[in-house]
C-alpha positions in Angstrom: 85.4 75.7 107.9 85.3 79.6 108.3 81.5 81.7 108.0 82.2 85.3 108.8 79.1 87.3 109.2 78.8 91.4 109.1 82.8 92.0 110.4 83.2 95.4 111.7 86.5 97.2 112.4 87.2 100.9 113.3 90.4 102.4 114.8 90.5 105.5 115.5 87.8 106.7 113.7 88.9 104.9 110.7 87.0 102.1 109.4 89.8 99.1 108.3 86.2 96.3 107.6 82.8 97.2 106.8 80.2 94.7 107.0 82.5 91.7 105.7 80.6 88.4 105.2 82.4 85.3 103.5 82.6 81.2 104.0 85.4 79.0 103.2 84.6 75.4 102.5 86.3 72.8 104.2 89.3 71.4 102.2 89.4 75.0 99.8 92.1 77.2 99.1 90.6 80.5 99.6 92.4 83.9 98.9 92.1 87.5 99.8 93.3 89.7 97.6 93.1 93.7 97.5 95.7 96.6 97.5 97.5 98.0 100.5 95.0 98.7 103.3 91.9 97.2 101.4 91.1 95.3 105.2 93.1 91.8 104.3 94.8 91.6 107.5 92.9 93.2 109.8 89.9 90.1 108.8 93.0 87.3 109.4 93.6 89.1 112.7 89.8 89.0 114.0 89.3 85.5 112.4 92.4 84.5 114.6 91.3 86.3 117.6 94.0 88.9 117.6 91.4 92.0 117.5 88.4 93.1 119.1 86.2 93.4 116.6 81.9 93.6 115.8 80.2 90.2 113.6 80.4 87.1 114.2 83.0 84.7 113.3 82.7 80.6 113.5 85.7 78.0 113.0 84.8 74.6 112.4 81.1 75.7 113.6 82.7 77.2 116.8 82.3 80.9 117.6 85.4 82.4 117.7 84.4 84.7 120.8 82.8 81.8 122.8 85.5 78.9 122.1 88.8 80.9 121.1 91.0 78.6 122.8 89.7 75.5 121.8 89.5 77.0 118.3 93.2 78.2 118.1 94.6 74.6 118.5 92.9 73.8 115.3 94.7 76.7 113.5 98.5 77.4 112.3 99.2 80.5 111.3 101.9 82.4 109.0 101.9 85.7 110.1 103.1 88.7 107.1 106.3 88.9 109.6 107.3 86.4 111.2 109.6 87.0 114.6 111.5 84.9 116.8 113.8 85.6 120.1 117.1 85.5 118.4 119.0 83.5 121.3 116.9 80.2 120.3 117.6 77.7 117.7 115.6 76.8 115.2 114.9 73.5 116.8 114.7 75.0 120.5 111.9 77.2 118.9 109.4 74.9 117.5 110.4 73.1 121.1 109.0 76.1 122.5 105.6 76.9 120.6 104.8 72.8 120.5 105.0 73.6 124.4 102.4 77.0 124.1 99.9 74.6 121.7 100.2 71.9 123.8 101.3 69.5 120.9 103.9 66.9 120.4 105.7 66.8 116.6 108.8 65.2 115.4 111.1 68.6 115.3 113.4 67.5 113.1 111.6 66.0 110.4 109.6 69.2 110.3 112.6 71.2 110.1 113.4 68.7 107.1 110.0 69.4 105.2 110.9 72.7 105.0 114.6 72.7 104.1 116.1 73.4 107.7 117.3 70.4 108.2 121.1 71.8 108.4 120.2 74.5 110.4 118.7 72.9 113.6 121.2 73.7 115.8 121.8 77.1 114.5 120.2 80.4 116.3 118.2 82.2 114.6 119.6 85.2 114.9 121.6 84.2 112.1 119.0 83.2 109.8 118.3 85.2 106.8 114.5 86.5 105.9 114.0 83.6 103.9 115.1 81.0 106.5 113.0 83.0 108.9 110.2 82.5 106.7 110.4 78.9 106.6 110.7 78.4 110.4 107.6 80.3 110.8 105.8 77.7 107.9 107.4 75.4 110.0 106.0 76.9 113.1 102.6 76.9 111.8 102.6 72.9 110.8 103.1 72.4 114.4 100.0 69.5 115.6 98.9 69.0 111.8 96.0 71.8 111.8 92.9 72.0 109.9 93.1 74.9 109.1 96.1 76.9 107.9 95.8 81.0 107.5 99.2 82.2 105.7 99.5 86.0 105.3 101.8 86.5 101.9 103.7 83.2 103.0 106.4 83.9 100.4 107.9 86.9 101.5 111.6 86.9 101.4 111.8 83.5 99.8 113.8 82.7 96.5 112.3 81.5 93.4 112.7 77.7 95.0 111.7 78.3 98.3 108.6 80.0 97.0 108.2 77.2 94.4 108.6 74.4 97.8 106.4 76.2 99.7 103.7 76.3 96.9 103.7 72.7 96.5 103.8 72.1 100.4 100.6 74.2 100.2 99.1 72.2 97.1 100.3 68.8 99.3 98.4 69.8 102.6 95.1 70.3 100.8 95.2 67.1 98.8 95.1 65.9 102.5 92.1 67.5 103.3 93.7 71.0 105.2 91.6 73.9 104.7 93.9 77.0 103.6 93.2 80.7 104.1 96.0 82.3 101.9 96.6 86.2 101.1 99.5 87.2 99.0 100.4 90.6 96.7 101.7 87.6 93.7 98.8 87.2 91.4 99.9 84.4 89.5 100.1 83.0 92.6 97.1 83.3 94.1 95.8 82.3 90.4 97.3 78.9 90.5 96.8 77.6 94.4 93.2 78.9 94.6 89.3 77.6 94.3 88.2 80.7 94.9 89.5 84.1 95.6 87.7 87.3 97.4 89.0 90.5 96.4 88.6 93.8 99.1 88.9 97.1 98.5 88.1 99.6 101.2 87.1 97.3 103.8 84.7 95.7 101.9 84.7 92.5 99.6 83.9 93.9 96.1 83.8 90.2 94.0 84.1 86.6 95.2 84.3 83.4 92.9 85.9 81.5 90.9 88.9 83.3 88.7 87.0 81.7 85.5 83.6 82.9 87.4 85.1 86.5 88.0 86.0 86.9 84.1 83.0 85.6 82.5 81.2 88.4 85.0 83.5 91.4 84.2 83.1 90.4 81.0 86.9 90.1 80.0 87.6 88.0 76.8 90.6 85.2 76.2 93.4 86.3 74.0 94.3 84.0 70.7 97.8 84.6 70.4 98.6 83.6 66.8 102.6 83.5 65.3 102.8 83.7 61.6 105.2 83.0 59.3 105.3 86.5 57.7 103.1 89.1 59.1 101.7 92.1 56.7 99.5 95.1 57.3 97.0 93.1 55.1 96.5 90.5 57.3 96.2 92.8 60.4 93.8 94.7 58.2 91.7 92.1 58.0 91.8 90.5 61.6 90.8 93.9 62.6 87.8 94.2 60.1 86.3 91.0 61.7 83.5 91.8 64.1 83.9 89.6 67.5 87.7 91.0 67.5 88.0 93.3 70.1 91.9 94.5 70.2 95.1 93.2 68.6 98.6 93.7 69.2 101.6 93.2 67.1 104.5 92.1 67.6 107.0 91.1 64.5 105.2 88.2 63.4 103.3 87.0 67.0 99.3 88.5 67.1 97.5 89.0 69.9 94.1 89.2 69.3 91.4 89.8 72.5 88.3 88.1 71.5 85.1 85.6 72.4 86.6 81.7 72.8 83.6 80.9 70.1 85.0 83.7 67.6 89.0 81.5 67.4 88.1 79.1 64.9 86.8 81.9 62.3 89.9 84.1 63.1 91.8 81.2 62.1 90.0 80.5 59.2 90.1 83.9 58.0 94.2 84.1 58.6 94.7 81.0 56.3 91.7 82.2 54.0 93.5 85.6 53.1 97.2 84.0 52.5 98.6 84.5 55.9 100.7 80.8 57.2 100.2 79.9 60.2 102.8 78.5 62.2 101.5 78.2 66.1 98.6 79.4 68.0 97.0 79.1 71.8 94.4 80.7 74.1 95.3 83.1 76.5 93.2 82.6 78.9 92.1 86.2 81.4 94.6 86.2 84.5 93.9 87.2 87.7 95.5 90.2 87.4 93.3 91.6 84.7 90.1 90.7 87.1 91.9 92.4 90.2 92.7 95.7 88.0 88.9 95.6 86.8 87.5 94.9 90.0 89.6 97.5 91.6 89.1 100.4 89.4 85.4 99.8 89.2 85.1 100.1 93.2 87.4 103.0 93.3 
């Protein structure tokens, strides 16, 4: 759905991407992640046609430069901050940017999917950040796109309205719509996306899986184990064995960093040496501890 080859950006002297390259599949959710000024919105910009910019850049096997117009009716976009002229309702302005793509939607059950259905007659210059938020998600629904590009579509939501918006987002790829999604929440990038690309100084440092990225960077599951009553012998020995890497302690809850293939002995060894077991699970690495490692090794 998107191949971007060799992106280029400078300003002022500044390079914001160098030498970018990246494909999203059709029907993916794909996320870019990296810190504050790593390049993530300056490559949404250029793949939307906002920017100038060097490299080329095909939607749906159209260049970008060549077919922009024709390419921008496929795509809804949720911009990092979304603005509206404050004298419109919310109705009046999806009227208004149906009319600019040149698409006809049922308003008001669009307002509906996105929790504005009591505020359809309301301006929005009364609407809080998070109602803003969901106009613009509204906004970006408009003609049923193939393509959806949502920069940190969260932002200024409650714990719901985030929750809503994920599902909305989980809904629209089961039917097929491909999703561009950057956000700063890591657990939420963890459970919406295929794959993720992480940037740091305007290049992409690491791109796969979450499970692809950790088996790479090397960093090992956790086996949290609760006893029934911990003892400095039974940490002792956990920490004599081998495989295990690092454990923390808290009361009677162990957290023990070590291979998946090493649990079963661990285990073992617990109940072996007199220590009762009375739960246990895998941690498995978050996405978090693959962006900090990726990061800091790019630095």
């Amino acid at each position: 759905m998107i191949k971007v080859k060799n992106l280029r950006k400078e300003y002022d002297n500044i390079i914001a991407v160098d030498g970018v390259s990246f494909e999203v599949k059709k029907g993916e959710i794909f996320s870019l992640l990296g810190p504050n000024g790593a390049g993530k919105t300056t490559t949404i910009k250029s793949i939307l046609g906002l920017i100038n910019y060097d490299g080329e850049i095909e939607i749906d096997g159209k260049n970008m430069k060549e077919r922009e117009k024709e390419i921008k009716k496929l795509v809804g976009y949720l911009p990092e901050r979304v603005a509206f002229y404050d004298n419109l309702t919310a109705f009046q302005t999806l009227q208004f940017f149906a009319e600019l793509k040149g698409v006809e939607d049922k308003i008001d059950e669009l307002l509906k999917e996105v929790g504005l259905e009591k505020d359809v007659n309301r301006k929005v210059s009364g609407f809080s950040k998070g109602m803003l938020q969901r106009l613009g998600f509204a906004q970006c629904l408009l003609g049923n796109p193939k393509l959806l590009i949502l920069d940190e579509p969260t932002t200024g939501l409650d714990a719901v309205g985030a929750y809503e918006l994920r599902n909305k987002v989980k809904e629209l790829n089961k039917k097929g719509v491909t999703i561009l999604f950057s956000s700063h929440i890591l657990s939420e990038v963890q459970e919406l996306s295929h794959r993720v690309a992480i940037m740091n100084k305007g290049k992409i440092v690491a791109i796969d899986t979450v499970e692809n990225l950790s088996k790479k960077l090397e960093i090992q599951p956790k086996l949290r184990v609760e006893l029934q009553q911990s003892s400095p012998y039974i940490i002792n020995v956990i920490k004599g064995i081998k495989s295990v890497k690092d454990i923390k302690v808290d009361k009677n809850i162990l957290e023990i960093t070590c291979p998946a293939s090493a649990k079963l002995s661990i285990i073992n060894t617990i109940e072996n040496e007199g220590g009762k077991i009375v739960d246990f699970k895998t941690i498995e690495p978050t996405l978090e501890e693959v962006f900090m490692k990726v990061v800091k090794e790019n630095e």
